[in-house]
C-alpha positions in Angstrom: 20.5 -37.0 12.2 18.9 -37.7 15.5 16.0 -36.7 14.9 13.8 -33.6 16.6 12.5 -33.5 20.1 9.4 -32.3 21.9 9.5 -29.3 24.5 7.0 -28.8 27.1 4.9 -27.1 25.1 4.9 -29.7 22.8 5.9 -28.0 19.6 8.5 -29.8 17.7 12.8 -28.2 18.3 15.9 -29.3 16.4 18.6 -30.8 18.1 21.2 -28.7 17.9 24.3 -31.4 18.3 25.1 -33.9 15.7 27.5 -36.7 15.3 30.5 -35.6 13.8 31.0 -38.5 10.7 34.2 -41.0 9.9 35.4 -41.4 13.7 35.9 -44.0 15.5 33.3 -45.0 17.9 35.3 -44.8 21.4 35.3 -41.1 20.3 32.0 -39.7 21.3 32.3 -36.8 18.5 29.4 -34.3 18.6 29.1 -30.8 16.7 26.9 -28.1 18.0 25.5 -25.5 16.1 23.1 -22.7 17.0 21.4 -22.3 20.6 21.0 -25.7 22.2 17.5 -27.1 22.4 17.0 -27.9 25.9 16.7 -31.6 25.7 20.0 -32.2 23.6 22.2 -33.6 26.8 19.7 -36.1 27.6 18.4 -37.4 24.0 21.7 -36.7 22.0 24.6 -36.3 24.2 23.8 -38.6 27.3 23.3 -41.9 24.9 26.2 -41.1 22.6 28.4 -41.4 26.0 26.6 -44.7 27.4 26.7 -46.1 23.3 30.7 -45.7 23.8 30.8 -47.0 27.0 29.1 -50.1 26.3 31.9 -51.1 23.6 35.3 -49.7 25.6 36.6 -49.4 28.7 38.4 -45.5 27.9 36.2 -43.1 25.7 37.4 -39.6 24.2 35.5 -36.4 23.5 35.6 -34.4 20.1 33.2 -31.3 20.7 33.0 -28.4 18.5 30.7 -26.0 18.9 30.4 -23.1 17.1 29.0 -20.6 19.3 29.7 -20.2 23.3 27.2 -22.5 25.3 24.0 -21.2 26.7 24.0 -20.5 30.2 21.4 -23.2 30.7 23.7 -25.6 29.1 24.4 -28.8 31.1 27.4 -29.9 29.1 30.2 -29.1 31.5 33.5 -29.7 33.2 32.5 -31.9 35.1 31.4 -34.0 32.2 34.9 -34.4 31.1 35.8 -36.4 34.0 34.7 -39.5 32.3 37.1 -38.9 29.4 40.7 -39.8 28.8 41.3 -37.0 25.8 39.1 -34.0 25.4 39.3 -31.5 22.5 37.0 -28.4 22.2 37.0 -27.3 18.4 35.8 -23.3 18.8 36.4 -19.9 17.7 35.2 -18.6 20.8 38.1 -16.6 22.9 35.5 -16.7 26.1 35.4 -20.7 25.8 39.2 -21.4 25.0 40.3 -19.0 28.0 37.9 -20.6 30.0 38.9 -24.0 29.2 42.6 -23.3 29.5 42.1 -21.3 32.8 40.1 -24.2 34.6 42.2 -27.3 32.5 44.4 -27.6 35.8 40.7 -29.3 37.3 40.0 -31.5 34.7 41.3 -35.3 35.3 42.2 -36.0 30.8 44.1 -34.2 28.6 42.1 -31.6 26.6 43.1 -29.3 24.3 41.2 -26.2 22.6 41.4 -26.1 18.2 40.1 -22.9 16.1 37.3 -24.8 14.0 40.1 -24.2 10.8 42.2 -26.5 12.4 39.5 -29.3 12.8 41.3 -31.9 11.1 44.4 -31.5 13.3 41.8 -31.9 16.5 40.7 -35.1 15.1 43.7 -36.8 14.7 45.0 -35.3 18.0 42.0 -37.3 19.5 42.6 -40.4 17.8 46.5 -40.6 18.5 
């Protein structure tokens, strides 16, 4: 969907995130599957954020992501901050405990959904 991107080695790499279809755009909604290519936060995550702000003032956060995150990952906590509602859609125990255990630092309501209940996280981020 957004394309592929070039590494330094110039060979061509998959992005890894996608938009998440049918939700509405102050919800930056992003699925990620598979190890992350290294340039996803900047071509795919970064102007998914700035698209939202541009049009509202409060933006939300549906990620799912269907592995634990790379250690060289730069999405974050402290990417949440911008957010008013976060939800992390996973079946990871590491990332849900994590999220729960560090939640007390995080400036938005977020809440953690098994992919199953994927549905439910969407319209708990659009309420």
């Amino acid at each position: 969907m957004f394309g592929e991107a070039k590494n330094s080695e110039s060979t061509l790499l998959p992005h890894m995130l996608e938009a998440i279809p049918d939700i509405p755009d102050h919800i930056v909604a992003l699925s990620k599957t598979g190890e992350e290519n290294p340039e996803d936060f900047d071509k795919v995550f970064v102007p998914a954020v700035q698209q939202a702000q541009q049009n509202h003032d409060k933006i939300r956060l549906l990620f799912q992501m269907d592995s634990e995150p790379s250690p060289d990952s730069k999405v974050g906590l402290k990417e949440f901050a911008q957010f008013e509602k976060v939800t992390l859609v996973t079946d990871s125990e590491a990332v849900a405990s994590r999220i729960k255990s560090f939640s007390f630092m995080i400036p938005c309501e977020i809440r953690v959904f098994p992919v199953a209940e994927l549905e439910q996280a969407k319209t708990w981020i659009m309420e």
